[in-house]
N, C-alpha and C positions, 0 to 999 in steps of 0.2 A: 692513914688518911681515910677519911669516911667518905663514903659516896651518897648520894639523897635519891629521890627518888619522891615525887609528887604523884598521889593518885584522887581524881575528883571524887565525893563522896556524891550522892543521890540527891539528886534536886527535888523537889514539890514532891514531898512523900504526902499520901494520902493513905489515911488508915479507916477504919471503922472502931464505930465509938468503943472506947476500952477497951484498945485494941495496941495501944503503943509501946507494946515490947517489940509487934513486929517492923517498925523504924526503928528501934535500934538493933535489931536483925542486921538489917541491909549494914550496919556499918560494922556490925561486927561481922559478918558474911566476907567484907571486903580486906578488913583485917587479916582477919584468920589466912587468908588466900596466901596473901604479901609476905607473913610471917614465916606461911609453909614453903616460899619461893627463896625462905632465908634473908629476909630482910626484917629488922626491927622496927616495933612502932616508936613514933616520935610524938608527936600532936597530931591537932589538929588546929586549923585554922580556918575563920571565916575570911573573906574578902569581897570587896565590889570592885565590878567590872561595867563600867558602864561603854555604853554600844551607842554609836551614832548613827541611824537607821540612814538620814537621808538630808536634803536642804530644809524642806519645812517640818520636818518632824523635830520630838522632843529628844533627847538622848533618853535611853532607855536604863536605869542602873539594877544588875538585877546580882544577885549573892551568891556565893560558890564555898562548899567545904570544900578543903584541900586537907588529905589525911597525909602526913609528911613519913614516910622512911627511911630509914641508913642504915648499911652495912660498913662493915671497915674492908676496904678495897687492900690487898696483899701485892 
């Protein structure tokens, strides 16, 4: 049986101009981590999550990576 394992990936990366290997740094950074804790990569998925601040406010919808992992649980 596989176990999963959900970890967020890095919101609002901001780089400097021609600079965009170090974004995908951070997701390989966070990989690497997961793989060394013994868990396999799976995907990755975008998703919206929208947030209801308040009575007259707008709902706010804002995006999240989710880098997915599984191990086979013994």
């Amino acid at each position: 049986m596989k176990k999963f394992k959900i970890v967020e990936g890095p919101k609002n990366i901001v780089v400097g101009k021609g600079n965009s290997e170090a974004a995908l740094k951070l997701f390989e950074d966070i990989i690497n981590k997961e793989v060394n804790q013994g868990w396999e990569y799976h995907s990755m998925e975008t998703i919206a999550i929208t947030e209801k601040p308040g009575c007259f406010q707008q709902p706010v919808v804002r995006y999240s990576y989710m880098l997915i992992f599984y191990k086979e649980e013994r």
